[in-house]
PQR file of N, CA, C, O and H, with PARSE charges and radii, in Angstrom:
ATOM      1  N   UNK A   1      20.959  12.525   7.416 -0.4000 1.5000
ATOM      2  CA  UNK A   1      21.382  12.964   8.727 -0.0000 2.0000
ATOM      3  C   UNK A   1      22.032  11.805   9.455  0.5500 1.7000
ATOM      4  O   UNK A   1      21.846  10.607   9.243 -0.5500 1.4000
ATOM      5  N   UNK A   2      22.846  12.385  10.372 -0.4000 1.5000
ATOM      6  CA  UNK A   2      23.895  11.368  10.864 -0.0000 2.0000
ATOM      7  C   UNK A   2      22.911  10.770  12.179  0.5500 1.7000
ATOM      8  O   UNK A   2      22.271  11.613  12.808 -0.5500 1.4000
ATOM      9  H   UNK A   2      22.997  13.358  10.544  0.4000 1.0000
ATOM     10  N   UNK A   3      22.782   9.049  12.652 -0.4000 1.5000
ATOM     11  CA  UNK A   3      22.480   8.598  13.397 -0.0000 2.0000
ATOM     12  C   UNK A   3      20.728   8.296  13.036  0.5500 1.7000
ATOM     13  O   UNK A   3      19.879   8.131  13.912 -0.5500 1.4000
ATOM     14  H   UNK A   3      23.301   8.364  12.141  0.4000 1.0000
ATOM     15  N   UNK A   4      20.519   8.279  11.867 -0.4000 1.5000
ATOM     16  CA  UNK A   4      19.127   8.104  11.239 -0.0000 2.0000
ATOM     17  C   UNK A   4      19.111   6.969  10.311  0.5500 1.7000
ATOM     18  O   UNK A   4      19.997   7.029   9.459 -0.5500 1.4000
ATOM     19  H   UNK A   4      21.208   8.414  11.155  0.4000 1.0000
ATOM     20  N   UNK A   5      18.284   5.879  10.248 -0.4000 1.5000
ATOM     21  CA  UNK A   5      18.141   4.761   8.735 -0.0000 2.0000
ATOM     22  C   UNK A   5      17.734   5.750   7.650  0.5500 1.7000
ATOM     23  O   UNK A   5      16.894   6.632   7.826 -0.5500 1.4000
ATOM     24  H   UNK A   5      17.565   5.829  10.941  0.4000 1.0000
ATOM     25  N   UNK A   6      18.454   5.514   6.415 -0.4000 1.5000
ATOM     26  CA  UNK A   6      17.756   5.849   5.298 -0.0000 2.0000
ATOM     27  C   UNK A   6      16.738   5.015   4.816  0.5500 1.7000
ATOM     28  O   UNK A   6      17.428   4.128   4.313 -0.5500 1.4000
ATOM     29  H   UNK A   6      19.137   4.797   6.273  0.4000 1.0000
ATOM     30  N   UNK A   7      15.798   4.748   4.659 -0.4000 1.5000
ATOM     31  CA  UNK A   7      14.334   4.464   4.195 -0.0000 2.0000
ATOM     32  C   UNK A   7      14.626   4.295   2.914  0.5500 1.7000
ATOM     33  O   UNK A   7      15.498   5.001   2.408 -0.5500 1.4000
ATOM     34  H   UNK A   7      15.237   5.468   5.068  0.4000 1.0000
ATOM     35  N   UNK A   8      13.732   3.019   1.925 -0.4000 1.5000
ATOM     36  CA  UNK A   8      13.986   2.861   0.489 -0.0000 2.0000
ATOM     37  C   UNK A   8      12.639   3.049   0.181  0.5500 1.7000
ATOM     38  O   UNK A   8      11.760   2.432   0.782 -0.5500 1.4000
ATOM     39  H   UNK A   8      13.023   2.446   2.337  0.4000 1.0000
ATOM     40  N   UNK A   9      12.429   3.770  -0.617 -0.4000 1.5000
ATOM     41  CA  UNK A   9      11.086   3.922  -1.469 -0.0000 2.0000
ATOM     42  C   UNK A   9      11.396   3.163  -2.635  0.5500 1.7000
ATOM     43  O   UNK A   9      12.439   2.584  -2.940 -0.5500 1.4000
ATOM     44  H   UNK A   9      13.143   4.272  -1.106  0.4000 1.0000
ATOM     45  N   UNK A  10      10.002   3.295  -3.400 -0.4000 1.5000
ATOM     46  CA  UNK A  10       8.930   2.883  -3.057 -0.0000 2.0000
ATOM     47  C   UNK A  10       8.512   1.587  -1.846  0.5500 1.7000
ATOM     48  O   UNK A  10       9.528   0.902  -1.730 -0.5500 1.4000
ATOM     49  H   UNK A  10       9.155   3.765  -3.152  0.4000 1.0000
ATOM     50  N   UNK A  11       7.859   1.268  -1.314 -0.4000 1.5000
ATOM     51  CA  UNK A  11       7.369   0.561  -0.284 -0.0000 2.0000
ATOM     52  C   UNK A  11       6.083  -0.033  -0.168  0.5500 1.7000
ATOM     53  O   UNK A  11       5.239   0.590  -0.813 -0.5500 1.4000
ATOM     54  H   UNK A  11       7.034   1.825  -1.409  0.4000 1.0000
ATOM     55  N   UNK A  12       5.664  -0.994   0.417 -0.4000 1.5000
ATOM     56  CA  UNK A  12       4.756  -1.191   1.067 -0.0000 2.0000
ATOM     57  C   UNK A  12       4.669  -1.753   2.204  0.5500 1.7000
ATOM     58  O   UNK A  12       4.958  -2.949   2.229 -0.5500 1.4000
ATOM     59  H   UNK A  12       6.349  -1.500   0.940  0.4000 1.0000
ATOM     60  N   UNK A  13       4.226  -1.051   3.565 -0.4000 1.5000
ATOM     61  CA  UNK A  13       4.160  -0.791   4.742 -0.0000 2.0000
ATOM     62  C   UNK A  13       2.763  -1.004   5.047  0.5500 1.7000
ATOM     63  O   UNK A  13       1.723  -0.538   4.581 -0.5500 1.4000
ATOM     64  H   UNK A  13       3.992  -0.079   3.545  0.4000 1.0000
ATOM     65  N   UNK A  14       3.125  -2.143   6.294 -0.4000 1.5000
ATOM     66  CA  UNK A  14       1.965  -3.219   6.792 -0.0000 2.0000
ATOM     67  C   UNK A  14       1.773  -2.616   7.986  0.5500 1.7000
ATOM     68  O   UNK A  14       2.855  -2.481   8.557 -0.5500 1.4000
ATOM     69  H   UNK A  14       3.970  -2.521   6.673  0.4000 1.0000
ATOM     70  N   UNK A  15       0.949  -2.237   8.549 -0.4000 1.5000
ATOM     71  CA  UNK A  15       0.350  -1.696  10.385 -0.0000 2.0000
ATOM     72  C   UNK A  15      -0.726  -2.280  10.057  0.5500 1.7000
ATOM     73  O   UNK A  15      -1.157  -2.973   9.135 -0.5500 1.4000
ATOM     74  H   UNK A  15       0.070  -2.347   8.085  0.4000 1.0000
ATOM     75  N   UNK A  16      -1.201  -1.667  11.412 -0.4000 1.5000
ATOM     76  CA  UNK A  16      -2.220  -2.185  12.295 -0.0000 2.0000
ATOM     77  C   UNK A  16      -3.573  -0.702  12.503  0.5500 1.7000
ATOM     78  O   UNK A  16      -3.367   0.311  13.172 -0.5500 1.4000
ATOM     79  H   UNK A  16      -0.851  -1.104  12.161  0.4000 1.0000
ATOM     80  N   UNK A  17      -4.569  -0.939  11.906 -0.4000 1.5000
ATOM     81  CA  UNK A  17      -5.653   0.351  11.972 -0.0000 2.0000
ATOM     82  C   UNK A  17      -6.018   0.813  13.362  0.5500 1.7000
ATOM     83  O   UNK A  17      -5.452   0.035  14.130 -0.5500 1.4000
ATOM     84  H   UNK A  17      -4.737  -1.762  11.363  0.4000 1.0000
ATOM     85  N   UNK A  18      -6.694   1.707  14.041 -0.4000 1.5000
ATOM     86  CA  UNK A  18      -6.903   1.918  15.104 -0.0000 2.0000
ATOM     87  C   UNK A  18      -7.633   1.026  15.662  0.5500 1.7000
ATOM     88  O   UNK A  18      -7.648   0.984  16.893 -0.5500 1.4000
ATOM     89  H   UNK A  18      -7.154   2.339  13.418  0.4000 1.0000
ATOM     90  N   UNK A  19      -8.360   0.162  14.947 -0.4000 1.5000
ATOM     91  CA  UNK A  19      -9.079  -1.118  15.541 -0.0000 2.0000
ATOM     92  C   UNK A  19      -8.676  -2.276  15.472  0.5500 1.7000
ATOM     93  O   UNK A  19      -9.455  -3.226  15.551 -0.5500 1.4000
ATOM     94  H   UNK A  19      -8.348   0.196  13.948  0.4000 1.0000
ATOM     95  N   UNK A  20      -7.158  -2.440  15.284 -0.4000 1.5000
ATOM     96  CA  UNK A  20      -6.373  -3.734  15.613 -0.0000 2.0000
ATOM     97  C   UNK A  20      -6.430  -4.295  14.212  0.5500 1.7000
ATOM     98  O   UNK A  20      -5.676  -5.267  14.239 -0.5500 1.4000
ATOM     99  H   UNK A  20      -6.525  -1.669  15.220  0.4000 1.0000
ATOM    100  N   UNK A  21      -6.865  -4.193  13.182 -0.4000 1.5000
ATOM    101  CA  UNK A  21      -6.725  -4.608  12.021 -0.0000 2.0000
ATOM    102  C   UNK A  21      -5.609  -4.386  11.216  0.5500 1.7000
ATOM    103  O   UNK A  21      -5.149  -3.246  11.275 -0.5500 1.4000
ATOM    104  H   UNK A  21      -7.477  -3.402  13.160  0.4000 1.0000
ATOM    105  N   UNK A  22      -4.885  -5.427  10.252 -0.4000 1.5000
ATOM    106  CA  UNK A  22      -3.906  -5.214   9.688 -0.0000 2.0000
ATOM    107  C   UNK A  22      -4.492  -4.370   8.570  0.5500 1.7000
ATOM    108  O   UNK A  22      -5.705  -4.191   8.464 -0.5500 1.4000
ATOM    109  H   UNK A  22      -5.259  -6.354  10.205  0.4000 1.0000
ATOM    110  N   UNK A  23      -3.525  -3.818   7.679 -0.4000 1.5000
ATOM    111  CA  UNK A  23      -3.974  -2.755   6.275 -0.0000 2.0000
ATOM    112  C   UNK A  23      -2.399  -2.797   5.840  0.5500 1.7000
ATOM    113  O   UNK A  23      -1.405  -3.297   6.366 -0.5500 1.4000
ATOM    114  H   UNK A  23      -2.539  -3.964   7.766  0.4000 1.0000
ATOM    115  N   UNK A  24      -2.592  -2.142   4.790 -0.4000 1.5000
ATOM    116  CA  UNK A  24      -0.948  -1.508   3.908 -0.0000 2.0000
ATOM    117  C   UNK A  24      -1.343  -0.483   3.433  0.5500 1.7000
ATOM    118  O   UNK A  24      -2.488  -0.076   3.240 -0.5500 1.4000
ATOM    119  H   UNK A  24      -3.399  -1.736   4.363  0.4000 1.0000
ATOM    120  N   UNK A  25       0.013   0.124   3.157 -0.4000 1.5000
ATOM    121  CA  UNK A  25      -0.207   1.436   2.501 -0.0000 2.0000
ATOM    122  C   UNK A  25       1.080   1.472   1.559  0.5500 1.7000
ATOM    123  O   UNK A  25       2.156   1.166   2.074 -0.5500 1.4000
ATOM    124  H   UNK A  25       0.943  -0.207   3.313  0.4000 1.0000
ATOM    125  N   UNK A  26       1.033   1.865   0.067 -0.4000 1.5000
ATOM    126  CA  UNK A  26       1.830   2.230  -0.724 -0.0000 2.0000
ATOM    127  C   UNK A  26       2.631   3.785  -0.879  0.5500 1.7000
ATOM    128  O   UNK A  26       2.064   4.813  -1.250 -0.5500 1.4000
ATOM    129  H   UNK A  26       0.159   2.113  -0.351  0.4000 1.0000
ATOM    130  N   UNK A  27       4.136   3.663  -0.482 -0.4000 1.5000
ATOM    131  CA  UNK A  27       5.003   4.735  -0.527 -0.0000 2.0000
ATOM    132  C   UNK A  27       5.381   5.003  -1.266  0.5500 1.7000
ATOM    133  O   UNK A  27       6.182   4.077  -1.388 -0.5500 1.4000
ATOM    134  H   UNK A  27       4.597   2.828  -0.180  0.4000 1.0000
ATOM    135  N   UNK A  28       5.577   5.695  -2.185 -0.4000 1.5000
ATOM    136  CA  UNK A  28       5.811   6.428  -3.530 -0.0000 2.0000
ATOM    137  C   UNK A  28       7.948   6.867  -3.416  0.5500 1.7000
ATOM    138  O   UNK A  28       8.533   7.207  -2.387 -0.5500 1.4000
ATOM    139  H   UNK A  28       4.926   6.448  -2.085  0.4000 1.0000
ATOM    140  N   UNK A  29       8.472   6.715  -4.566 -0.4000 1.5000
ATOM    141  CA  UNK A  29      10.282   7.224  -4.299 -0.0000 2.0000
ATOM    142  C   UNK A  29      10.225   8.230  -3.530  0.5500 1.7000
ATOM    143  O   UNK A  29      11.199   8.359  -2.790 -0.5500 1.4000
ATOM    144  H   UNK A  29       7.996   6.440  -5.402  0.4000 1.0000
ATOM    145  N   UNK A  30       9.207   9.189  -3.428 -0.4000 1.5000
ATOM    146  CA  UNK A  30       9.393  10.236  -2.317 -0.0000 2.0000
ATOM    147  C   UNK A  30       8.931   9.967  -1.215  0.5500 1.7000
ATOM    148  O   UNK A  30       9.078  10.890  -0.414 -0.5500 1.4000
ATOM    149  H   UNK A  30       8.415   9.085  -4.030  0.4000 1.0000
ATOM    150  N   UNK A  31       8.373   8.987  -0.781 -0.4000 1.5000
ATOM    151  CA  UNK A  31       7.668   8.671   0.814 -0.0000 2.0000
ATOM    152  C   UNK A  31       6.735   9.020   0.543  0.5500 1.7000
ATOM    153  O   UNK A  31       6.181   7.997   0.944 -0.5500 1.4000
ATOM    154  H   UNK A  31       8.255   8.237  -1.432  0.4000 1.0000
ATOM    155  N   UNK A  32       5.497   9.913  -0.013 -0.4000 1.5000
ATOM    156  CA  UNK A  32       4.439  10.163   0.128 -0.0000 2.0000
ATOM    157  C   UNK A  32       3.392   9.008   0.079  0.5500 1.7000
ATOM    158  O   UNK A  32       3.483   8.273  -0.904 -0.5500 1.4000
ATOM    159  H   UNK A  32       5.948  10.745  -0.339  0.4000 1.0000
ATOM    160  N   UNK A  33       2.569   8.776   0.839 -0.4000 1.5000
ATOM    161  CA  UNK A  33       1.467   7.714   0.366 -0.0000 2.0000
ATOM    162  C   UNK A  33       0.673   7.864  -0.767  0.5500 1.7000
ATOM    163  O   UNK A  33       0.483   8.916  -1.379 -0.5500 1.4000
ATOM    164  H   UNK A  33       2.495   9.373   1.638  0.4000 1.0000
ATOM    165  N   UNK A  34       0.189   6.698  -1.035 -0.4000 1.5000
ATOM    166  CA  UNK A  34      -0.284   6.568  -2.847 -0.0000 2.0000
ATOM    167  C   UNK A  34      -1.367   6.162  -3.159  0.5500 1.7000
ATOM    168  O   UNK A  34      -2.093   6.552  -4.073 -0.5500 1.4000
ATOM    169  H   UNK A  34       0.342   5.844  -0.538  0.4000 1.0000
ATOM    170  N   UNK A  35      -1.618   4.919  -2.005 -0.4000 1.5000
ATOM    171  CA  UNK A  35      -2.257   4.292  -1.966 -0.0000 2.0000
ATOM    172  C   UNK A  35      -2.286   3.699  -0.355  0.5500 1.7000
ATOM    173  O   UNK A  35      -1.361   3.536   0.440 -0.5500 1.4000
ATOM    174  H   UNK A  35      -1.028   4.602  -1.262  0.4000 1.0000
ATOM    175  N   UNK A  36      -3.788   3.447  -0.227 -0.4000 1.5000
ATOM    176  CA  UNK A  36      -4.171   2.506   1.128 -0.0000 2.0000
ATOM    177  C   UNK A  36      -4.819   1.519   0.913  0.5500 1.7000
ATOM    178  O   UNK A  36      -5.475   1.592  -0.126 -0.5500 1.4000
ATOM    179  H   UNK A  36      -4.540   3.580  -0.873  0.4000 1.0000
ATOM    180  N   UNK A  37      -4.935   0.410   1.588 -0.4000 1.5000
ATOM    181  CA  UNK A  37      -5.742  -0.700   1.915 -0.0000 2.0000
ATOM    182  C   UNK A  37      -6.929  -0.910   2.468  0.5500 1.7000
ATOM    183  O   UNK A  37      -7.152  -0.339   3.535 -0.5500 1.4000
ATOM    184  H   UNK A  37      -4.402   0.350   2.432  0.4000 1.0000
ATOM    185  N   UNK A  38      -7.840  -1.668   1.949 -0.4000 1.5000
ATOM    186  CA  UNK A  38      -9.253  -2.351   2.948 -0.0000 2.0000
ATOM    187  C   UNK A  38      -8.694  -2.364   4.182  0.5500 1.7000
ATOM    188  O   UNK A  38      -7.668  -1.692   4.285 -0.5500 1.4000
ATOM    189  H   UNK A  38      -7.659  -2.131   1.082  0.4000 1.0000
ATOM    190  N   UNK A  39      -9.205  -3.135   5.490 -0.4000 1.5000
ATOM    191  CA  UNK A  39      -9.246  -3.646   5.837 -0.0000 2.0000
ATOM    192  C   UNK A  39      -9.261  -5.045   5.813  0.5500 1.7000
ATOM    193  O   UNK A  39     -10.088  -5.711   5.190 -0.5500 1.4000
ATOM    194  H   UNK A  39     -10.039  -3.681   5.407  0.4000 1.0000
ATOM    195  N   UNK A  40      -7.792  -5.760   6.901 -0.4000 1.5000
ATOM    196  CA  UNK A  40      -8.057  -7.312   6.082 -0.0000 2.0000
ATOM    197  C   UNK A  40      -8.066  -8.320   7.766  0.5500 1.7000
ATOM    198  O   UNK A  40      -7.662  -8.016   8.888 -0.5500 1.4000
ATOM    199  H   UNK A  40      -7.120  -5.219   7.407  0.4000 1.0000
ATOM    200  N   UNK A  41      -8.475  -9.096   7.429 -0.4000 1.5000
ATOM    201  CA  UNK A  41      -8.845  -9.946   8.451 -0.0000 2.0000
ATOM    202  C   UNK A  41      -7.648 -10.357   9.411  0.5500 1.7000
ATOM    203  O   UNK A  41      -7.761 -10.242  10.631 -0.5500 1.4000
ATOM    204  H   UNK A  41      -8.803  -9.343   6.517  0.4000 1.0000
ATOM    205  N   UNK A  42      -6.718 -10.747   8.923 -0.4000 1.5000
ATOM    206  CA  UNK A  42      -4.980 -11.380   9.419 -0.0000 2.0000
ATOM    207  C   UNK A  42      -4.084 -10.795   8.504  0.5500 1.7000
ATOM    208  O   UNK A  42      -4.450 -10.403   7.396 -0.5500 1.4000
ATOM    209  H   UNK A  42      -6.625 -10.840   7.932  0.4000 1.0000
ATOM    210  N   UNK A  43      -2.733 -10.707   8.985 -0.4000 1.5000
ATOM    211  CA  UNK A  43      -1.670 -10.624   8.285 -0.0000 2.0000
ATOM    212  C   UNK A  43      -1.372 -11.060   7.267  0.5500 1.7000
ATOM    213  O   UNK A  43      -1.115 -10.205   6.420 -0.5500 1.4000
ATOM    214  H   UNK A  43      -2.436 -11.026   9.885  0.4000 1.0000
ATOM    215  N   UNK A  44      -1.254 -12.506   6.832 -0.4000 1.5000
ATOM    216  CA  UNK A  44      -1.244 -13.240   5.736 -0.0000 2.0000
ATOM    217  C   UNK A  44      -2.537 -12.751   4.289  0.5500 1.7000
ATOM    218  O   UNK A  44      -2.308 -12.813   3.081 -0.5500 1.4000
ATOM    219  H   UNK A  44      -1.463 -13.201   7.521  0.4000 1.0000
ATOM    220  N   UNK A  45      -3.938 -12.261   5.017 -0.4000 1.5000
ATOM    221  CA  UNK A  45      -4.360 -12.269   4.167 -0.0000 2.0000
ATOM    222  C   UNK A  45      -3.795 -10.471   3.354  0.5500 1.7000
ATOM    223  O   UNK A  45      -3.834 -10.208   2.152 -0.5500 1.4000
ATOM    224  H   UNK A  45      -4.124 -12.211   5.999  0.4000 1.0000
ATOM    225  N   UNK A  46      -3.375  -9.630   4.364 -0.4000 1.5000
ATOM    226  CA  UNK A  46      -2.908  -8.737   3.742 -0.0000 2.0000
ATOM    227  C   UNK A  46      -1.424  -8.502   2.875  0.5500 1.7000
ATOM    228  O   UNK A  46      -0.959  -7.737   2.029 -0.5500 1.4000
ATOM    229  H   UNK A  46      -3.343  -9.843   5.341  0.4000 1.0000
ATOM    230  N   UNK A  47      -0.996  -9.766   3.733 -0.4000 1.5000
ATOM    231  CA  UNK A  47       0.012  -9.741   2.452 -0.0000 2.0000
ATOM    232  C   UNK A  47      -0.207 -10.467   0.725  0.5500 1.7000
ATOM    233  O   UNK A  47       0.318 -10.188  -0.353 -0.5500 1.4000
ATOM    234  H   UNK A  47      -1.373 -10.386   4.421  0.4000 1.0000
ATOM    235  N   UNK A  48      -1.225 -11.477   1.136 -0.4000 1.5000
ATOM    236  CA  UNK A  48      -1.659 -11.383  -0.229 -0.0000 2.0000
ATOM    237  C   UNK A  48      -2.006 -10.264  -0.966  0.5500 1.7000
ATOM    238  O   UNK A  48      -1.633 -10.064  -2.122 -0.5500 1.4000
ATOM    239  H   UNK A  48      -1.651 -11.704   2.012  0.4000 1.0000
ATOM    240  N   UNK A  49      -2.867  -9.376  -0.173 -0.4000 1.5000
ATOM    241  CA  UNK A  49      -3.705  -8.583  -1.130 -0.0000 2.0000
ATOM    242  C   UNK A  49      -2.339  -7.604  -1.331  0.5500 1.7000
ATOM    243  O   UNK A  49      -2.674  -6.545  -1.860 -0.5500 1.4000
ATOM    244  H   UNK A  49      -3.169  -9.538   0.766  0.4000 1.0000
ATOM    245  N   UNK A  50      -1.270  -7.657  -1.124 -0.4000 1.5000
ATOM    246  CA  UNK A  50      -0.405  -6.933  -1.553 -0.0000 2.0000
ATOM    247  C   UNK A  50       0.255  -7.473  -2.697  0.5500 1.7000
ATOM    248  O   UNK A  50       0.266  -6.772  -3.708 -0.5500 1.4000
ATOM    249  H   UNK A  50      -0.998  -8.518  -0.695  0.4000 1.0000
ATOM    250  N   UNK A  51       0.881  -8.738  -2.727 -0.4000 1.5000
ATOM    251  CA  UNK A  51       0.755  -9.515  -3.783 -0.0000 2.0000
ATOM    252  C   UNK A  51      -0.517  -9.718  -5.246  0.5500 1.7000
ATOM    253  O   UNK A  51      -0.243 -10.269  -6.312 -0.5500 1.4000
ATOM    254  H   UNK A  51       0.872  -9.308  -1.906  0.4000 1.0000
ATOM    255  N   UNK A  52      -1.393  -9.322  -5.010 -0.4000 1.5000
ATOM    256  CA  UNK A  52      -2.328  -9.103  -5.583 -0.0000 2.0000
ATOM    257  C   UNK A  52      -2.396  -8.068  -6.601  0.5500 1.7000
ATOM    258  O   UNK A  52      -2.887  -8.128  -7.728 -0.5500 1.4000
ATOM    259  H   UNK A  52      -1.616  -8.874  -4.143  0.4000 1.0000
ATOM    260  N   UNK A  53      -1.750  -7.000  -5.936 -0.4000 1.5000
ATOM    261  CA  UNK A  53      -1.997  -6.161  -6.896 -0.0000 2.0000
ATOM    262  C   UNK A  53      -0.555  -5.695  -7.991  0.5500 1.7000
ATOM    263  O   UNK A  53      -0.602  -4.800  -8.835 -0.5500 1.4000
ATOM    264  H   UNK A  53      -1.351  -6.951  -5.020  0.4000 1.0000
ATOM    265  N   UNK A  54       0.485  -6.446  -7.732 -0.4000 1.5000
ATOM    266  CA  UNK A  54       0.961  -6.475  -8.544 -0.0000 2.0000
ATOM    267  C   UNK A  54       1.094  -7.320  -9.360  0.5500 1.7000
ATOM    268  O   UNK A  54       1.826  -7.102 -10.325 -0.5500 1.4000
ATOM    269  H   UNK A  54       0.523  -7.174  -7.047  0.4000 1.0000
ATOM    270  N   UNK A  55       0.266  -8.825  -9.183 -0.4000 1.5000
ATOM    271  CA  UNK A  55       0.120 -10.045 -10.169 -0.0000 2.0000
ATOM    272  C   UNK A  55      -0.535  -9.738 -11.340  0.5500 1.7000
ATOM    273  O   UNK A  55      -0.266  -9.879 -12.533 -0.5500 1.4000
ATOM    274  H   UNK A  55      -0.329  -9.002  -8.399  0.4000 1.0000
ATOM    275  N   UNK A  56      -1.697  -9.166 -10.555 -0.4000 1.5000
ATOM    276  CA  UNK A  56      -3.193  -9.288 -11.366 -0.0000 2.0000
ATOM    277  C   UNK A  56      -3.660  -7.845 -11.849  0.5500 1.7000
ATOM    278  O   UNK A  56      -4.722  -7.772 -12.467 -0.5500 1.4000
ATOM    279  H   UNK A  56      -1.915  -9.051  -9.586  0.4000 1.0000
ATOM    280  N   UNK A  57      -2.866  -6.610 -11.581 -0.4000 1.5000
ATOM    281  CA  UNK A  57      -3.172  -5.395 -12.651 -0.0000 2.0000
ATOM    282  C   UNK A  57      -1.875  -4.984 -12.686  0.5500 1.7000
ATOM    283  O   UNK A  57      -1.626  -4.352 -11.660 -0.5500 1.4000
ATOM    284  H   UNK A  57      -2.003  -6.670 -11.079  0.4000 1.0000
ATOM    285  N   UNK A  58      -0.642  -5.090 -13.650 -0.4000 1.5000
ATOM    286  CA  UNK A  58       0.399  -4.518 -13.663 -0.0000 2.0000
ATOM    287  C   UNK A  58       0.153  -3.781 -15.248  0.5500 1.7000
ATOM    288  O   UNK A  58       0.994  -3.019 -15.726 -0.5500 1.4000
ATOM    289  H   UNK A  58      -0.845  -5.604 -14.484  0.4000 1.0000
ATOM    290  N   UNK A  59      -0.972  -4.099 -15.870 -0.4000 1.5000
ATOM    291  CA  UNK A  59      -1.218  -2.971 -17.032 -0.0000 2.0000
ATOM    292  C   UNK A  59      -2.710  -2.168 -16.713  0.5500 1.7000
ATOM    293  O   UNK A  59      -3.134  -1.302 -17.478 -0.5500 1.4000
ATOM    294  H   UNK A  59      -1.655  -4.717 -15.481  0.4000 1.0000
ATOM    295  N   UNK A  60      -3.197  -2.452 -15.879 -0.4000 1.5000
ATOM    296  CA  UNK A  60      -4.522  -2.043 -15.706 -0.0000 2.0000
ATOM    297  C   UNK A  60      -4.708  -0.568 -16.366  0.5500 1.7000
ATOM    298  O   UNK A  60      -3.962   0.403 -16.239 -0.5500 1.4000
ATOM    299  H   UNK A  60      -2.853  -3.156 -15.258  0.4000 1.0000
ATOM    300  N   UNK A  61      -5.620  -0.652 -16.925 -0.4000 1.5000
ATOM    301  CA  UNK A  61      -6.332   0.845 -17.847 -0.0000 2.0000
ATOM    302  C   UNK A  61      -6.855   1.709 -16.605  0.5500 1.7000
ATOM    303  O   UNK A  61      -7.607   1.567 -15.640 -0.5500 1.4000
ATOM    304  H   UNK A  61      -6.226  -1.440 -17.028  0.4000 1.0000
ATOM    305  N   UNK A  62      -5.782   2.985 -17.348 -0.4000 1.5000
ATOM    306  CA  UNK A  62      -6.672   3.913 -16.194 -0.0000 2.0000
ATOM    307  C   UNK A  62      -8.267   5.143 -17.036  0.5500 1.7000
ATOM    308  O   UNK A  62      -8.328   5.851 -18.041 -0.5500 1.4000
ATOM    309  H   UNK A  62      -5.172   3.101 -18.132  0.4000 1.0000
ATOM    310  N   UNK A  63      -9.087   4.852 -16.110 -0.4000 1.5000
ATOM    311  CA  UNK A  63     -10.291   5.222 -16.675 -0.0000 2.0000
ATOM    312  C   UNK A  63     -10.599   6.485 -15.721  0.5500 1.7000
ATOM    313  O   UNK A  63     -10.775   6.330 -14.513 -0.5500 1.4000
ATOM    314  H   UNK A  63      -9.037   4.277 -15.294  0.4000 1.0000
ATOM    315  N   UNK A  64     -10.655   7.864 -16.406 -0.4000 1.5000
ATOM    316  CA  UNK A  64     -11.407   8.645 -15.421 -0.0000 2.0000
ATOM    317  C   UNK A  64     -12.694   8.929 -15.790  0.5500 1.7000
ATOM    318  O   UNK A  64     -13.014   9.077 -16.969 -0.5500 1.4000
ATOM    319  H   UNK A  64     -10.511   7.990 -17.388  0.4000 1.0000
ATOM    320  N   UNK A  65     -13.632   9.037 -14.659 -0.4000 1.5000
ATOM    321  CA  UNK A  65     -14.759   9.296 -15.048 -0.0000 2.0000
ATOM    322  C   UNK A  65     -15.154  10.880 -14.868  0.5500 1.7000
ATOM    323  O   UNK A  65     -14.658  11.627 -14.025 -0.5500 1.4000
ATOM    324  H   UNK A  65     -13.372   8.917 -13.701  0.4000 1.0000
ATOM    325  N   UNK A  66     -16.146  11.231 -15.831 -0.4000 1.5000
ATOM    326  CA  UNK A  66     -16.345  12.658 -15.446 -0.0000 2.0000
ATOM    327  C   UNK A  66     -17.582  12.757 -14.783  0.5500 1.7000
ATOM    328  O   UNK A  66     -18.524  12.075 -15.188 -0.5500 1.4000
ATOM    329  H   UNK A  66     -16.548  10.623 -16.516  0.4000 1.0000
ATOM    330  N   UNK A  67     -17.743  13.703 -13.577 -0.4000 1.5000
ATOM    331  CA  UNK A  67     -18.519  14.228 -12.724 -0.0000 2.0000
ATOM    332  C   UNK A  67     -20.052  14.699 -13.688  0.5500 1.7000
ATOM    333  O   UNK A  67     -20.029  15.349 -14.733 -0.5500 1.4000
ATOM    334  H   UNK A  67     -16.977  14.256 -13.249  0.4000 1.0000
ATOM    335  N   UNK A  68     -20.961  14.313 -13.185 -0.4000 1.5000
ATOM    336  CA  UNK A  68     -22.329  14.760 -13.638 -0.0000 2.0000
ATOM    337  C   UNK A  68     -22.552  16.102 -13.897  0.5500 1.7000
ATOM    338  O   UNK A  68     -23.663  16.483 -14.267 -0.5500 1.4000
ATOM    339  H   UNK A  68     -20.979  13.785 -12.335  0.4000 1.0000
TER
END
């Protein structure tokens, strides 16, 4: 639409929780969210933990567990 930014997915998008805390949230090519964040103390430390998760599990095994 004319007079609108087009938005690039995938993403990760840094705010602020209703209690002043920073968090992220992961946007999927369609915008949908994917994923959310802890709670993190400061900015910096949430941008690590964003960094984080693509250092340190970019093959991670996915395990489902089954319900009792």
């Amino acid at each position: 639409m004319e007079g609108y930014e087009v938005l690039k997915h995938p993403k990760y998008e840094v705010y602020l929780d209703v209690g002043g805390k920073p968090r992220f949230k992961l946007k999927a090519s369609n915008g949908e969210i994917i994923a959310v964040s802890q709670v993190y103390a400061d900015k910096s430390s949430c941008i690590k933990g964003i960094a984080s998760i693509g250092s340190h599990a970019p093959n991670a095994e996915i395990v489902i567990e089954e319900s009792e």
